[in-house]
N, C-alpha and C positions, 0 to 999 in steps of 0.2 A: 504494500500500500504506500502511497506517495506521503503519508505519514508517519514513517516506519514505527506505525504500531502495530499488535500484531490483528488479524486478520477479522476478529470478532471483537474489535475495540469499542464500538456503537451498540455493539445487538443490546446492552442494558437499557440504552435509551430508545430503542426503538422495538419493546411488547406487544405497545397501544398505541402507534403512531395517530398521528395525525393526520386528514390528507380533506383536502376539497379539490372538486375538478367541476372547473368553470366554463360556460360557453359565452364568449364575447362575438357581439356586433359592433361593426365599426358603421358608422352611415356613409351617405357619399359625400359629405361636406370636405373641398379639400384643403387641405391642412396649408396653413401660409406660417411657418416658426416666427418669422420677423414683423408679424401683427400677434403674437401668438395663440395662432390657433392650431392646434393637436388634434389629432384622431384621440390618443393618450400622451400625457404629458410625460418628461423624463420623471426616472422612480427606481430603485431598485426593492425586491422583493425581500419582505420581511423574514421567511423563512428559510428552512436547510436547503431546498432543491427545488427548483420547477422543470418540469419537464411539458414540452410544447409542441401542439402541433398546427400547423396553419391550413387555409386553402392558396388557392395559386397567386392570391394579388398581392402585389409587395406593400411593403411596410412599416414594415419592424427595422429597427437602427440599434446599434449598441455604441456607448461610449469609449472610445478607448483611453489609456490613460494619459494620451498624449489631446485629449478632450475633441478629437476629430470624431466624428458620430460615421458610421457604415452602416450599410444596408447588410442586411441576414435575408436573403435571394432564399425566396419560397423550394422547397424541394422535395415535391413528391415522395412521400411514403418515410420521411425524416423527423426527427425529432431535436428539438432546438432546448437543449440542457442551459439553464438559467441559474447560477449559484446565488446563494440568499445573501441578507445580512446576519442571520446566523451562522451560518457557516464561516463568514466573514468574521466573526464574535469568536466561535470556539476555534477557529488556526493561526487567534491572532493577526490578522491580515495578510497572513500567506496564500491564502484562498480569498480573492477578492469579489464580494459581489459587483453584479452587471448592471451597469446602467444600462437603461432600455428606454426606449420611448416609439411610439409609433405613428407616424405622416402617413396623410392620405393624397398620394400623387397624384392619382390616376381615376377617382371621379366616380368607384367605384365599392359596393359595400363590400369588407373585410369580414370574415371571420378566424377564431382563431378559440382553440381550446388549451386553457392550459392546466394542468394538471399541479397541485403542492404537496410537497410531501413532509411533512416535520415531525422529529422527534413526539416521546409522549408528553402531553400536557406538565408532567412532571419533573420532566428528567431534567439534570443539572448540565448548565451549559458553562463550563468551565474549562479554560485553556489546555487544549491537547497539550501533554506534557512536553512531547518532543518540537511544540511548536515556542514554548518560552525558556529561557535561560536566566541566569546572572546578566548575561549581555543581552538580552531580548524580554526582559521580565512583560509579564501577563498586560495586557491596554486599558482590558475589560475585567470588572467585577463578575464574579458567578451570579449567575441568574437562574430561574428556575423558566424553561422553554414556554410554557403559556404565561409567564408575565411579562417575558420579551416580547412575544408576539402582539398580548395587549396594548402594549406600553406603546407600541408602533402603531397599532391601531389608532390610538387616546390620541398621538400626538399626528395621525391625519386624518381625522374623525373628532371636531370639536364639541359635536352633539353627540359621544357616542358616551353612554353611560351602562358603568356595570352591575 
């Protein structure tokens, strides 16, 4: 594993996972960034994993970290792997979440499925060991996986009450 832990270092947190699978429409309003208007605005995903599937019309863009935005070119029968802000929490920032955002070029309505997958509501999201050191100490405090996730909700949801 590119963690070099060993092989079943998750399966604790992952009993009862968590997972929603979403069906988005996009309409055909087309996106202009420099009035800004978006299909969906940039965002990266709150949780461990998304994994995605589209139909043929493009859209989708990711950030790089040289802050240039690409196209992610639709492709039959593929799936478009999204890493969270969790994941981004427990390696330390060695695994970096995606910025994403979606533009509507082409005048056309979008769909697009995507799938989350996150640990259980319980489990402790606390720095892979081999991702902190002396020289690398931990960014983030331990959190418990559904107060991360809430907490990200709370702070893009102002009316969202628990």
């Amino acid at each position: 594993m590119a963690l070099g832990e060993a092989a079943g270092f998750f399966d604790k947190s992952f009993s009862d996972p968590l997972s929603a699978l979403r069906l988005l429409h996009y309409n055909t309003t087309q996106s202009s960034p420099e009035e800004g208007v978006y299909a969906c605005g940039e965002h990266t995903d709150y949780g461990m994993l998304t994994l995605l599937t589209t139909d043929k019309v493009p859209g989708l863009q990711i950030k790089l970290q040289s802050g240039e935005w690409v196209d992610v070119p639709p492709m039959d029968g593929a799936f478009i792997v999204n890493l969270g802000d969790m994941l981004e929490r427990w390696s330390n920032d060695l695994f970096r979440s995606t910025p994403h955002r979606v533009l509507n070029t082409t005048g056309q309505h979008r769909y697009s499925v995507p799938f989350f997958f996150e640990p259980d509501f319980d489990a402790m999201v606390t720095c892979i060991p081999s991702c902190c050191s002396d020289s690398r100490p931990s960014r983030y405090p331990p959190i418990q996986s559904g107060m991360h996730l809430l907490n990200k909700y709370r702070q893009t949801h102002s009316d969202f009450k628990q």
